[in-house]
C-alpha positions as CSV (number, residue, x, y, z in Angstrom):
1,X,152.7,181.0,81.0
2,X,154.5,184.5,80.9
3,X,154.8,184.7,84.5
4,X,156.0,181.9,85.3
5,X,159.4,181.8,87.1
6,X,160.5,178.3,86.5
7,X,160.8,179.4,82.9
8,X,163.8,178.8,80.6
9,X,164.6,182.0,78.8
10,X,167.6,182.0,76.6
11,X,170.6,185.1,77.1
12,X,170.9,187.8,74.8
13,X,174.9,187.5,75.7
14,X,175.4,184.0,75.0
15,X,173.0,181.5,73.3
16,X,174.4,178.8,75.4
17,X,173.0,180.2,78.4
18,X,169.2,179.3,79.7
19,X,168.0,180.5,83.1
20,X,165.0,180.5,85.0
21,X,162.9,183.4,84.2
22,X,163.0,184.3,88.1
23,X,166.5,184.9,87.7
24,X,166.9,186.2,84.4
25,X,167.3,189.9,85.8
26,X,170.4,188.8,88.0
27,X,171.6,186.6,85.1
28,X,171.4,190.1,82.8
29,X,174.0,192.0,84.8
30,X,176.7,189.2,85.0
31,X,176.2,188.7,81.6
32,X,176.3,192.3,80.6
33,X,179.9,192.1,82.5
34,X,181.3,189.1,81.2
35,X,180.5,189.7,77.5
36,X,180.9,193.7,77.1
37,X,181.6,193.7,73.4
38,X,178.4,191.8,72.8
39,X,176.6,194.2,75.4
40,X,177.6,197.5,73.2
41,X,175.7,195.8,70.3
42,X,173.0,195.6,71.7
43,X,169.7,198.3,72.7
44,X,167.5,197.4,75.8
45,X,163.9,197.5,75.0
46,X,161.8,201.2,76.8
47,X,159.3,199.3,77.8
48,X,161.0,196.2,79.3
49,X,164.7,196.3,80.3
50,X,164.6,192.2,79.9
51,X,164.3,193.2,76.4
52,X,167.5,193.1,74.7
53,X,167.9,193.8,70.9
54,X,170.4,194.0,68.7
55,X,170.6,198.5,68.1
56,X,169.7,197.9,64.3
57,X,166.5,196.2,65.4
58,X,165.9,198.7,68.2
59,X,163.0,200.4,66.3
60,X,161.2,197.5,65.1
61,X,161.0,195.7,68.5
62,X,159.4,198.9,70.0
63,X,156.4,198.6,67.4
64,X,155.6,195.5,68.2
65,X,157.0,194.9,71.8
66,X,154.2,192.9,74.1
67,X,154.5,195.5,76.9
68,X,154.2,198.4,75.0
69,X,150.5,197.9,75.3
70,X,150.2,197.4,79.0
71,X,152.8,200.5,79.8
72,X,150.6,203.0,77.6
73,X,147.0,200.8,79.4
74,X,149.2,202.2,82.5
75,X,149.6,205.6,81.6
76,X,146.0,205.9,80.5
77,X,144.5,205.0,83.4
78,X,146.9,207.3,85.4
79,X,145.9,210.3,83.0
80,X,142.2,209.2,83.4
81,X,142.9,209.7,87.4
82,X,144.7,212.7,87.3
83,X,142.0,214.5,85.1
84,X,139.2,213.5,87.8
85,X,141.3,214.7,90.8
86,X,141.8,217.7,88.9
87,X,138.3,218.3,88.3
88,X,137.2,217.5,91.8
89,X,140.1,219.7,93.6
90,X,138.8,222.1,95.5
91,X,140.8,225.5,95.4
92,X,141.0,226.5,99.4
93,X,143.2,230.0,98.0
94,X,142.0,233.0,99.3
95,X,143.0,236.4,98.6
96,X,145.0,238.2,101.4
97,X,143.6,241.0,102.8
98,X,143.9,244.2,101.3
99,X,145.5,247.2,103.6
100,X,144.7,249.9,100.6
101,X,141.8,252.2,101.3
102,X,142.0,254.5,97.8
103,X,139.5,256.6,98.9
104,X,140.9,258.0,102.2
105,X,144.1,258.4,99.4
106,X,142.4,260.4,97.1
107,X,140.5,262.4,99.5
108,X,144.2,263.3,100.9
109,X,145.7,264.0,97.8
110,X,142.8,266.2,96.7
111,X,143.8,268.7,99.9
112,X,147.3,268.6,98.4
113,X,148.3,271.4,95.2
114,X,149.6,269.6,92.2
115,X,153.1,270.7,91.3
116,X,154.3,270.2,88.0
């Protein structure tokens, strides 16, 4: 099983290492301390920072990365969502109200010559 934290996944920073899926996280930033020659050579995955690639194979992990499908599932749905509270959102704007009266403007101007 994927999820299950009992686990043995191997280190990207030493081959000799296996740790518990439920600590592999913690196990990533000691690691990532201890070996920092090893960590510059390597690229962590977009979609899952447990990822850990060599840079050159960067690209073709992101192709065909497992969670790539369940991150864009995510953003779909949240798109999905966001469209229909768009659509239901009901504008409360109103206009200010307006202090101009232009015909009690023009009807003043009209008493006053025009001067050129």
């Amino acid at each position: 099983d994927v999820l299950d934290p009992e686990r043995l996944i191997q280190c990207p920073y030493n081959k000799h290492h296996r740790i518990r899926a439920g600590r592999f996280p913690y196990h990533l930033v000691k690691c990532r301390k201890s070996y920092p020659e090893v960590a510059k050579e390597l690229a962590t995955c977009p979609f899952n920072a447990r990822h850990l690639v060599p840079q050159a194979d960067l690209s073709d992990h992101i192709m065909k990365c497992s969670d790539k499908g369940i991150l864009e599932q995510d953003i779909g749905k949240r798109t999905v969502r966001a469209a229909r509270e768009q659509v239901n959102a009901v504008s409360t704007w109103q206009a200010p109200p307006c202090e101009e009266d232009w015909e009690t403007e023009s009807l003043e101007q009209s008493n006053s010559p025009f001067i050129w």
